[in-house]
N, C-alpha and C positions, 0 to 999 in steps of 0.2 A: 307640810308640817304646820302643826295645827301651835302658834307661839305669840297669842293676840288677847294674849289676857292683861287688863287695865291697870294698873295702879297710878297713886297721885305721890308727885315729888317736888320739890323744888325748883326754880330753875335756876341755871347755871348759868346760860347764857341771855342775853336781854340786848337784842339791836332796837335802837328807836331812831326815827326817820333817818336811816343813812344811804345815802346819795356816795356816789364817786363818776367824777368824770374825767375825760383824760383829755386836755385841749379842747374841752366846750363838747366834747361829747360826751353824752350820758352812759355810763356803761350799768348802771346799779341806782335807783331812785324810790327814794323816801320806802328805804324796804324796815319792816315793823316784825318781830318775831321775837318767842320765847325758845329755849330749848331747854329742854326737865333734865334734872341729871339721874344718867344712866339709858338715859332715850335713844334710839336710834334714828337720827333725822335726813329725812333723804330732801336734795334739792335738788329738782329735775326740771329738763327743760331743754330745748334744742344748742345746737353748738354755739356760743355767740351770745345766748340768753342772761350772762350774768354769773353761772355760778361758780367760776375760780374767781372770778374778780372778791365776790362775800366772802369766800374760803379764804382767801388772800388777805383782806384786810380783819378778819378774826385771828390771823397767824401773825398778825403785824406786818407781813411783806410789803402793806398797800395801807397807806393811812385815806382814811375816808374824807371826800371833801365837804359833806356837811353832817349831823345827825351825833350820836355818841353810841358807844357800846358796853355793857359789862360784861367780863367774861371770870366767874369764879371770884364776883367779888373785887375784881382788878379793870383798871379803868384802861379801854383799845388805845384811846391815843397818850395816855401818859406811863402805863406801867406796861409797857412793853419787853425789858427785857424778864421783868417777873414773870408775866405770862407765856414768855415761850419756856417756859418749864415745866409748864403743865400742860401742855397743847406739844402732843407728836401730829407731822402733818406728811401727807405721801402726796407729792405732787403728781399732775397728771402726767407725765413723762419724768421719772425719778433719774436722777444723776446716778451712771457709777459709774467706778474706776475697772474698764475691764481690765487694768494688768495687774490688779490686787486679786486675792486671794478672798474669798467670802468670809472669812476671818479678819485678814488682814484690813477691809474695807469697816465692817463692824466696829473693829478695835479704833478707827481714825476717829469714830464719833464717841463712841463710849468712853474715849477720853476726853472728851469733853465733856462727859457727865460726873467723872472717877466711877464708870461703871468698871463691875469686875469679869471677867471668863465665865464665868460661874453665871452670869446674868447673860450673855451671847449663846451658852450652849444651850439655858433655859427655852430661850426664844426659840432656837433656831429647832429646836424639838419641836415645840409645841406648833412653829408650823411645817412641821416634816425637811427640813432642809440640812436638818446634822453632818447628814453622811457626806452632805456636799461643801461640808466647811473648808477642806483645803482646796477648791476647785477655784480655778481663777474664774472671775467675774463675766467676762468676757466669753466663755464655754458654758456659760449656763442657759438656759431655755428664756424664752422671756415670761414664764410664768414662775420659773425659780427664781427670777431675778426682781420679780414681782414681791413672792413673799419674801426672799429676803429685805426689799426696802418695807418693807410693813415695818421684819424688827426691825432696822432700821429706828422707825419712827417711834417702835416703843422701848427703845433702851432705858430711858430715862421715865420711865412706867407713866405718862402723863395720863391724869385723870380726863382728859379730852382727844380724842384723836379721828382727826379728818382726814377724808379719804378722796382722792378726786379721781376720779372714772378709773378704779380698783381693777376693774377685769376687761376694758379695753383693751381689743388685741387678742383676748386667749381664746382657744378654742374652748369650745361646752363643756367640755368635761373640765379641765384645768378652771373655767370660771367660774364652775357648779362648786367643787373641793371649795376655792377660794373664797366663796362665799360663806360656807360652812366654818369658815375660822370665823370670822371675820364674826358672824353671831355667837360664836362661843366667845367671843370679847367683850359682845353684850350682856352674858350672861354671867361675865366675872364684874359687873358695876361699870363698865369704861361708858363716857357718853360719846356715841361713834355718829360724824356727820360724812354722808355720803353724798357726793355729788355724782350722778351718774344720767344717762339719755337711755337706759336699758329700762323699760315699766318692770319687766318681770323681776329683776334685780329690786327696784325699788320697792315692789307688793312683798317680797321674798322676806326683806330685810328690815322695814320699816316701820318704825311706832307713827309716824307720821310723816308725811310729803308735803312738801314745799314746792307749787310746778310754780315756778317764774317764765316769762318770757319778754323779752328786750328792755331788759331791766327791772320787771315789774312783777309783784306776785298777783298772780290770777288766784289762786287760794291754799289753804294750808288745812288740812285733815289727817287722820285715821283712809289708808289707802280704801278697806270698807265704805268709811261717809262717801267720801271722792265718791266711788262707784256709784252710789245712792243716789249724784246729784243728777245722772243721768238718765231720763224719763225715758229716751228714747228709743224703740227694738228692745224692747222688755221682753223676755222670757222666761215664761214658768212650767217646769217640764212635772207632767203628772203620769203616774201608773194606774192604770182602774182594771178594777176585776166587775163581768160583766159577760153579758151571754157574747157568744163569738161572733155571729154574726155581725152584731153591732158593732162591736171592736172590730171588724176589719173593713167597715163601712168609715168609722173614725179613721183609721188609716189611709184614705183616699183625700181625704182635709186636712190630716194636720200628720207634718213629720214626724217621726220617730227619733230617738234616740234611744238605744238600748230599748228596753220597757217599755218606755216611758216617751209619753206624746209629749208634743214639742208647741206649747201653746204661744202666739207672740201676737204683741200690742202695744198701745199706744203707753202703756201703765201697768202694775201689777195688779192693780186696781182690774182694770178692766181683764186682763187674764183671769182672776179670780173669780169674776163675775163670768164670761165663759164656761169656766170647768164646773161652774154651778150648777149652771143652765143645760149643760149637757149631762151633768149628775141627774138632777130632775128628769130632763125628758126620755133617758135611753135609763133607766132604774140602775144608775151605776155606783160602784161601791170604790171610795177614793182610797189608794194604797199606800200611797208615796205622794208626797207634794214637795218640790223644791223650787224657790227663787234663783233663777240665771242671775245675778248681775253683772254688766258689762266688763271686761277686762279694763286693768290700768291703764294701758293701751289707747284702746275706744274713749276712755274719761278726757284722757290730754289732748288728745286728737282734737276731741268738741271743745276744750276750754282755752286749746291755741286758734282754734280757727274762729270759735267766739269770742275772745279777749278781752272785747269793748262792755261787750254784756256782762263779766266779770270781776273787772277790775275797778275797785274802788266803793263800788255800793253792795258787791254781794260775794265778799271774801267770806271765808269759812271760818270762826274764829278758833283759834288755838283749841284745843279740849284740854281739861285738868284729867286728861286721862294718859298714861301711855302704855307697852304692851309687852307683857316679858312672859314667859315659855310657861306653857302646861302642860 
């Protein structure tokens, strides 16, 4: 799903230098970040790396021990209880009451919005869960119990809502559907932040990534740049039309994929420079040219294992870009 088209917004959220430690240990340090409103922002990173602790102290659960935040114009450590009105947040392990009813469970918080029925049946449509409103909580899958706490979190329609590892747990299919909502809430305005350790969720979902690891952001991109920064096992897969024999003397050097030979290098640079070279010498006629780059995967992989080379002198800076459906 081709959903990576730019535009420039405001931002809504704005952390500068915040630090949190818990008993002299640093769990989150001196972390700097914009998020645009309507963005979809993913923070990734191994278990343990930081990202419910940030999630945490954006939702006010966790006051930060040094640095400041604004969120919507409302200040993290003093307008707290304004801001959880706008901010719906689905914890990594959501509380329910299995001897409620999916109704009955809904209605416990929506009273604390004055939401109405009307507003419960809304949700519970929009993410397929209707027909399961009178089912106690407790008999439902863990992926229906899944989107129900989504509504859950959007009863009170907040203009921000955070997600902490959304499809932990479900099988491929239930997390593939899951996700599928989840960018239709980007595409109705919501700014959705996702914390998750899945790349392909992250590439799937996000105007931009955030990989942190032991507290610390290694860089913030366009999952594209991410991939970009990665020089290394470049591949450029090309089709050429050409006498046969030749083409199947190229096929003895270089793999195939479908069509399409399978050039890899140091750089695209130098692949480019290859498929030239074999253009000129064997008189071939180029059909197809495409740039491989690296999976999300492969990016994090190198930028946790390099860290040091990363962190601090060659962060990625924010883009005034982010990325909504075409």
């Amino acid at each position: 799903m081709n959903h990576k088209k730019y535009s420039s917004r405001n931002p809504i959220i704005k952390l500068v230098n915040i630090s949190k430690r818990f008993n002299g240990f640093v769990a989150v340090k001196n972390i700097n970040f914009e998020i645009r409103e309507g963005e979809v922002f993913g923070l990734v990173g191994p278990n343990g790396a930081g990202k419910s602790t940030i999630v945490k102290m954006l939702c006010t659960i966790l006051e930060p021990s040094e640095g400041s935040g604004i969120v919507d114009n409302l200040d993290l450590s003093v307008d707290g209880e304004r801001l959880r009105k706008i901010v719906g947040y689905l914890p990594e392990e959501p509380r329910v009451y299995d001897y409620m009813t999916v109704m009955e469970y809904l209605r416990l918080f929506s009273s604390m919005y004055g939401v109405s029925d009307d507003k419960i049946f809304e949700l519970l449509k929009k993410f397929d869960v209707y027909e399961h409103k009178d089912r106690l909580m407790g008999d439902l899958s863990k992926g229906l119990k899944q989107r129900v706490s989504i509504c859950r979190a959007l009863l009170h329609d907040p203009k921000i809502l955070i997600l902490d590892e959304p499809t932990m747990g479900l099988d491929p299919a239930t997390a593939r559907e899951l996700r599928e909502k989840i960018f239709e809430l980007k595409k109705s305005g919501k700014t959705v932040i996702i914390c998750t350790h899945y790349m392909d969720e992250a590439d799937f979902l996000c105007d931009r990534v955030c990989i942190i690891n032991n507290g610390e952001i290694i860089a913030i991109d366009s999952p594209e740049n991410l991939k970009m920064m990665i020089k290394k096992d470049s591949e450029t897969e090309v089709v050429f039309e050409g006498d046969e024999k030749v083409l199947q003397q190229l096929e003895k050097r270089f793999k195939k994929r479908g069509r399409a030979f399978i050039i890899s290098g140091d750089s695209q640079e130098s692949n480019l420079k290859t498929i030239e070279e074999l253009k000129k010498a064997y008189s071939l006629k180029i059909i197809e040219l495409k740039t491989v780059l690296p999976s999300l995967e492969t990016v994090f992989v190198e930028l946790i294992k390099n860290q040091n080379s990363y962190v601090g002198n060659n962060i990625i800076k924010p883009t005034e870009k982010s990325r909504t459906d075409t």
